[in-house]
TORKOL-4160 file (C-alpha; in steps of 0.2 Angstrom, whole numbers, padded with zeros to 4 digits, m for minus):
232
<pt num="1" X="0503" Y="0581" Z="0655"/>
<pt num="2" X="0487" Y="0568" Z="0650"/>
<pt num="3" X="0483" Y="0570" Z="0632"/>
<pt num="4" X="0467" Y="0579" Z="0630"/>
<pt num="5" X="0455" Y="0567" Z="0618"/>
<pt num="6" X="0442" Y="0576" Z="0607"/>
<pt num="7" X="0425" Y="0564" Z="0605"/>
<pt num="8" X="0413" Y="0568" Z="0592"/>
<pt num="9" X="0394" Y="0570" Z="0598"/>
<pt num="10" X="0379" Y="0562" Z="0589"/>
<pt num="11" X="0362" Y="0573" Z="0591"/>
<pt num="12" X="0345" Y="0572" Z="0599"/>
<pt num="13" X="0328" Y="0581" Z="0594"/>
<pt num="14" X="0315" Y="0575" Z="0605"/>
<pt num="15" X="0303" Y="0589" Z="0608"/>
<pt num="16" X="0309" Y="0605" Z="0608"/>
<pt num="17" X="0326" Y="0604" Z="0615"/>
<pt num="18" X="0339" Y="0600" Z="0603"/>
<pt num="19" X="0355" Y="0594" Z="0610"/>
<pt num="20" X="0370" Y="0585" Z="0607"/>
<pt num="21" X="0380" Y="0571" Z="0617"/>
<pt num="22" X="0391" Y="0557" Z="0618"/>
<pt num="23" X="0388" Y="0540" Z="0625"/>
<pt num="24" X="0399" Y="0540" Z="0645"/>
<pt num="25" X="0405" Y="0523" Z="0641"/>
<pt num="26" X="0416" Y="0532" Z="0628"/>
<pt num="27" X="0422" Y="0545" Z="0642"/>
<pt num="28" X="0426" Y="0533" Z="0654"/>
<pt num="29" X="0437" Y="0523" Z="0644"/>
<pt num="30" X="0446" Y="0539" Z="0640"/>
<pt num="31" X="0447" Y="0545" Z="0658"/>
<pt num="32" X="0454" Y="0526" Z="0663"/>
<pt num="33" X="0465" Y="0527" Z="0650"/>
<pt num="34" X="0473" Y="0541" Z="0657"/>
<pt num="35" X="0467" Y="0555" Z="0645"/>
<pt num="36" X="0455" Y="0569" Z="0647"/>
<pt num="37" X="0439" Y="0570" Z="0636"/>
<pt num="38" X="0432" Y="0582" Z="0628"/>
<pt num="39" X="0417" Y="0582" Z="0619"/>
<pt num="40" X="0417" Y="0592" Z="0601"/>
<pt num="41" X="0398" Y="0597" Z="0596"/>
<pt num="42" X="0396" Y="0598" Z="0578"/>
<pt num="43" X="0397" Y="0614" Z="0574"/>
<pt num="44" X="0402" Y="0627" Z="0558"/>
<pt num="45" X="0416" Y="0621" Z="0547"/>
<pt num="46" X="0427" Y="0638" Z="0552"/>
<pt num="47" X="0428" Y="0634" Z="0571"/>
<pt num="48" X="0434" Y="0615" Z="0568"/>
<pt num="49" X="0453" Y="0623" Z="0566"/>
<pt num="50" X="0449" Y="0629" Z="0584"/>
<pt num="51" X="0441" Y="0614" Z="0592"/>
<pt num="52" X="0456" Y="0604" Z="0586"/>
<pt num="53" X="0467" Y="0614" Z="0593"/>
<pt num="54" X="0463" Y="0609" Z="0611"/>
<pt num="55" X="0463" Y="0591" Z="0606"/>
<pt num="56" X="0481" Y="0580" Z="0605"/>
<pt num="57" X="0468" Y="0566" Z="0596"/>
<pt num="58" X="0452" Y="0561" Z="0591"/>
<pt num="59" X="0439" Y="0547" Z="0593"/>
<pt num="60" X="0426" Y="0548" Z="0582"/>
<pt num="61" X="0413" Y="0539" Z="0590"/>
<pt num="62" X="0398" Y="0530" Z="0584"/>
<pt num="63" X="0379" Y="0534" Z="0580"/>
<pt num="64" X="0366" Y="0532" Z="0568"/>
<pt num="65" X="0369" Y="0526" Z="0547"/>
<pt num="66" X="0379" Y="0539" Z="0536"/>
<pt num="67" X="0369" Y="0549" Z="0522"/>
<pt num="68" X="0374" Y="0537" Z="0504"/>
<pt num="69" X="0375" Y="0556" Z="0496"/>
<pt num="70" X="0392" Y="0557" Z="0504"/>
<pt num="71" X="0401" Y="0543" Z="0495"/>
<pt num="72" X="0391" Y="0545" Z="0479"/>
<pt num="73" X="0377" Y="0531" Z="0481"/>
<pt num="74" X="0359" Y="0532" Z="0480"/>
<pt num="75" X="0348" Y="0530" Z="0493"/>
<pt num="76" X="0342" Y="0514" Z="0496"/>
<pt num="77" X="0328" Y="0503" Z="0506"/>
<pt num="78" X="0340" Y="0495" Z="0517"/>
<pt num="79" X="0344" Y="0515" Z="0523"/>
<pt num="80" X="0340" Y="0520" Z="0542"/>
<pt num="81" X="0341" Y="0537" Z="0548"/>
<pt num="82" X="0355" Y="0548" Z="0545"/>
<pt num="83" X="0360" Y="0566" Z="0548"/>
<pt num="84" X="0368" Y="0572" Z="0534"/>
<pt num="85" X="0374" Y="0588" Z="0545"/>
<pt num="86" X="0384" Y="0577" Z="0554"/>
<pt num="87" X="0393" Y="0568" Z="0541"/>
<pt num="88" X="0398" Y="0584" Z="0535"/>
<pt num="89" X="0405" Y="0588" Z="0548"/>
<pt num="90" X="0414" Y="0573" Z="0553"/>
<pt num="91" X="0421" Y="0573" Z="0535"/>
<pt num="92" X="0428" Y="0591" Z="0537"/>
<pt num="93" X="0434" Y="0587" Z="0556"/>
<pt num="94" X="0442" Y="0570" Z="0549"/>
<pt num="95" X="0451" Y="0579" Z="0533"/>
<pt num="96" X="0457" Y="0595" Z="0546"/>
<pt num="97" X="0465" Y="0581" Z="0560"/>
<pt num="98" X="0474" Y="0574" Z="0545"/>
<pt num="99" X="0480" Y="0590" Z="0539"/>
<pt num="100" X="0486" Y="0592" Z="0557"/>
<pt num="101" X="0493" Y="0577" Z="0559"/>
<pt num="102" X="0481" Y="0573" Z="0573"/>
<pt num="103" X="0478" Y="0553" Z="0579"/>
<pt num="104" X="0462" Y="0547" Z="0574"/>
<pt num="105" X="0453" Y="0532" Z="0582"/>
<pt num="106" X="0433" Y="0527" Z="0573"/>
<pt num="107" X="0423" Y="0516" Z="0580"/>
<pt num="108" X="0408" Y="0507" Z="0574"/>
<pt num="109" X="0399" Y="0524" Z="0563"/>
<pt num="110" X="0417" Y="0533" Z="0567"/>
<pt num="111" X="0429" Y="0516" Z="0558"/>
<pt num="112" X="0414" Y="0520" Z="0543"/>
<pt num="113" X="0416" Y="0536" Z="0541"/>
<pt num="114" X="0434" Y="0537" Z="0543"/>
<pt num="115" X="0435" Y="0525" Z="0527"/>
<pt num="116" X="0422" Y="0539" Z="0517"/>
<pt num="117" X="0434" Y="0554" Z="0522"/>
<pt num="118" X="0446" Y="0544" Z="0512"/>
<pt num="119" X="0436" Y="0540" Z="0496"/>
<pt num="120" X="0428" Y="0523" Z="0502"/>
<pt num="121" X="0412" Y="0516" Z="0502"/>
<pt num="122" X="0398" Y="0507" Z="0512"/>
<pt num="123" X="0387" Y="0495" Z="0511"/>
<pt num="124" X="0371" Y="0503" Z="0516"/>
<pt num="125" X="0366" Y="0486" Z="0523"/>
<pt num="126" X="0379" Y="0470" Z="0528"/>
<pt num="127" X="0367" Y="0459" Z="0516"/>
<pt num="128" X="0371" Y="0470" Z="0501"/>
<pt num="129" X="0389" Y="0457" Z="0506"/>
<pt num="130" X="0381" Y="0441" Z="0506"/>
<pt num="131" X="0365" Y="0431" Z="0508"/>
<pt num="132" X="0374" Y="0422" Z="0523"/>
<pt num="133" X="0380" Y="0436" Z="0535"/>
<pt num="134" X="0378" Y="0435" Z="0553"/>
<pt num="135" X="0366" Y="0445" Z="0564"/>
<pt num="136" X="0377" Y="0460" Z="0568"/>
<pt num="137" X="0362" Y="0469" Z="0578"/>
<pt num="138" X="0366" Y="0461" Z="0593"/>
<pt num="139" X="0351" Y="0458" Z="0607"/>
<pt num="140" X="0363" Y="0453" Z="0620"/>
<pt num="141" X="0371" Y="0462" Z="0631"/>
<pt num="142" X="0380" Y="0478" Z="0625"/>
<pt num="143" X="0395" Y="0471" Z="0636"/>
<pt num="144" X="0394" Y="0456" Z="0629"/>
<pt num="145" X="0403" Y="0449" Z="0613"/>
<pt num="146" X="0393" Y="0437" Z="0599"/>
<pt num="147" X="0406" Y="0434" Z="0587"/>
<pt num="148" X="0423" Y="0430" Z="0583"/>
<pt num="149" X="0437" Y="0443" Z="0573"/>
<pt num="150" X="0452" Y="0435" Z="0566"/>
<pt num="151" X="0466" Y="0448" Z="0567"/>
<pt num="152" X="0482" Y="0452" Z="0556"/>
<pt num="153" X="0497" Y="0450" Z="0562"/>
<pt num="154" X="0505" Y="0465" Z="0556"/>
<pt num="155" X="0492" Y="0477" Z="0566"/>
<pt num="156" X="0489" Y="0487" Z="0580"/>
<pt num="157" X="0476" Y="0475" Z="0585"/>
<pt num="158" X="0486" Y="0460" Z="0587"/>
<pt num="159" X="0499" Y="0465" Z="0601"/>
<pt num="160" X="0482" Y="0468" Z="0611"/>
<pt num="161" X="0470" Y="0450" Z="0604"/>
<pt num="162" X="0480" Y="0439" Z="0598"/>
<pt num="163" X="0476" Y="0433" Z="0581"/>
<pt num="164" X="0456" Y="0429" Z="0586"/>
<pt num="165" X="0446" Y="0437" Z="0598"/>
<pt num="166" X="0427" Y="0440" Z="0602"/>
<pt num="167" X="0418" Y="0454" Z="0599"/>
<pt num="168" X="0400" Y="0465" Z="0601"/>
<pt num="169" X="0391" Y="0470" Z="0586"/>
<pt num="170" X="0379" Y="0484" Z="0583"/>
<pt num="171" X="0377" Y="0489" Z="0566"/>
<pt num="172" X="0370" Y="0484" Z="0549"/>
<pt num="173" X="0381" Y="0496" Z="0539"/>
<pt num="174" X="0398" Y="0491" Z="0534"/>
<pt num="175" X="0413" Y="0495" Z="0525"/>
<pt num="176" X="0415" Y="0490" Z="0505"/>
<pt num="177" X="0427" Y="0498" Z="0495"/>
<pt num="178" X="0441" Y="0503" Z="0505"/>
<pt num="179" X="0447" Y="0521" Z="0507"/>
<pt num="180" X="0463" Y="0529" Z="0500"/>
<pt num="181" X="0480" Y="0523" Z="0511"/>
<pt num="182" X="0468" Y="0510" Z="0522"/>
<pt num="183" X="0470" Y="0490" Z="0522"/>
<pt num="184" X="0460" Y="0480" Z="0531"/>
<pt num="185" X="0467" Y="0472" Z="0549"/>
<pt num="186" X="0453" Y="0461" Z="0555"/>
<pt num="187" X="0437" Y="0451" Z="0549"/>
<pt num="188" X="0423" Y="0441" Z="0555"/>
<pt num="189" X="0422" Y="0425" Z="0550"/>
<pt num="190" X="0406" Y="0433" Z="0536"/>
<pt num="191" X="0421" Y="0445" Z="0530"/>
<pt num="192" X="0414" Y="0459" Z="0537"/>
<pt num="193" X="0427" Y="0472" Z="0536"/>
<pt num="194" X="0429" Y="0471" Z="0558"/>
<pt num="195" X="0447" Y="0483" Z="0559"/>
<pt num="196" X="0457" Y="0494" Z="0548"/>
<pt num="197" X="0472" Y="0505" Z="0549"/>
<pt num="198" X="0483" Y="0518" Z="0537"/>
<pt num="199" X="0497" Y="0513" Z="0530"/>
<pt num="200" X="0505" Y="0530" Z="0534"/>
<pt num="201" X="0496" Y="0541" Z="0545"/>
<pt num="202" X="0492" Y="0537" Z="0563"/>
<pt num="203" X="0472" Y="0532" Z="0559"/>
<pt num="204" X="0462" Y="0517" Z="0566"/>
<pt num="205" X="0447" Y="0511" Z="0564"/>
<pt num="206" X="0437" Y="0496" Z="0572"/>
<pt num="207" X="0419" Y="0491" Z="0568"/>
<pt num="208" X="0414" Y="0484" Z="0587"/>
<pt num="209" X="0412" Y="0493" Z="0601"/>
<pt num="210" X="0426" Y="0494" Z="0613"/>
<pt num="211" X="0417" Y="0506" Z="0625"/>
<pt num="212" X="0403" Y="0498" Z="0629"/>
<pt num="213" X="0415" Y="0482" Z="0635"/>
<pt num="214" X="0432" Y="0491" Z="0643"/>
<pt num="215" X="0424" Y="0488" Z="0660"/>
<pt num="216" X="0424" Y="0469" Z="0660"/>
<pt num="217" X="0438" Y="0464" Z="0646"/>
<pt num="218" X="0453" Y="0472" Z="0650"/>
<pt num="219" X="0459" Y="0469" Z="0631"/>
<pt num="220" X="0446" Y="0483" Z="0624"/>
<pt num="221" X="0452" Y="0494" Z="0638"/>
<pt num="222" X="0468" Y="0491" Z="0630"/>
<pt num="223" X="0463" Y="0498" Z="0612"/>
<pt num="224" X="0459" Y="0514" Z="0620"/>
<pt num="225" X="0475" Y="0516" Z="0632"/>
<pt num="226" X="0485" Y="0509" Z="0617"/>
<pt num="227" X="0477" Y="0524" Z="0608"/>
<pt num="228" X="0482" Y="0537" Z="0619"/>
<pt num="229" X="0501" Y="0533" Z="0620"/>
<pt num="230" X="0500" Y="0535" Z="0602"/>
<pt num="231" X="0494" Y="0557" Z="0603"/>
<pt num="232" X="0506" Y="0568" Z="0605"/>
């Protein structure tokens, strides 16, 4: 039997018609690694238990900047627009898949919130790091990578990249103080935090966008059949 892979949907409110989706590039990775996806709307906290019941494991995929409030900052200038309906949601989802002892993969928004479920923090923009990070808001082509990561050797990520590899980059937000059980597994060369992983439980996080290049780089497929193998 394929394992059936839960993705989380981000929200649109043009005109009247509210609605919720997920970006195809994140089903199609799914489908060619050899999973079945299912989207999960946000919805009430008491129907997560049912929604996870379907699922064997969870990407939770990115979107738009989480609300400072849920990992007790204030809101500052550098903050875009968030959803703070979502975030509780995802937090609730997260903790329950944990609970359950359900696989999780994050990526970009997903690898951030991941590290918040768990008692982290963000940097509500990458210069809060360092006057000399990169541009991680890349103009290039979505398919196309703009910067190096330098891997660990002891992580999910190396069997797959080898100890460098290049990566997209779409976000100004970025991982700070590291959640409960996480280390990190990857950098780019500005030590932005690019991969992370639990020390016990089956979690994974990476900060780049695998989806958006699975079709051209075999390796980024990789992460999400890698992935898969690992749901029960």
């Amino acid at each position: 039997m394929k394992k059936i892979i839960g993705l989380t949907c981000k929200e649109h409110r043009e005109m009247d018609f509210p609605s919720q989706a997920t970006n195809e590039d994140y089903i199609d990775a799914v489908i060619k690694g050899h999973g079945v996806p299912v989207l999960l709307p946000i919805c009430d906290e008491e129907l997560i238990d049912n929604q996870l019941d379907c699922i064997d494991g969870l990407i939770v995929c990115g979107g738009i900047d989480v609300n400072p409030l849920i990992y007790h900052d204030i809101y500052r200038f550098e903050q875009s627009e968030s959803s703070l309906r979502r975030d509780l949601y995802e937090l609730k989802l997260i903790q329950k898949c944990i609970e359950k002892k359900i696989p999780i993969l994050g990526i970009c928004r997903g690898h951030q919130m991941i590290n918040v479920a768990l008692g982290g923090t963000l940097y509500q923009d990458n210069k809060q790091l360092s006057s000399a990070v990169m541009q991680h808001q890349q103009e290039e082509r979505k398919d196309y990578p703009i910067h190096s990561i330098q891997v660990d050797k002891d992580s999910f990520l190396y069997p797959i990249f080898n100890e460098q590899y290049y990566v997209n980059s779409f976000h100004h937000q970025s991982i700070q103080q590291l959640g409960k059980g996480l280390r990190v597994v990857a950098r780019s060369d500005d030590q932005i935090i690019e991969a992370i992983q639990h020390e016990e439980l089956d979690i994974w996080g990476v900060q780049f966008h695998p989806e958006m290049m699975h079709e051209r780089d075999a390796q980024m497929q990789e992460i999400f059949s890698w992935f898969i193998q690992q749901c029960s």
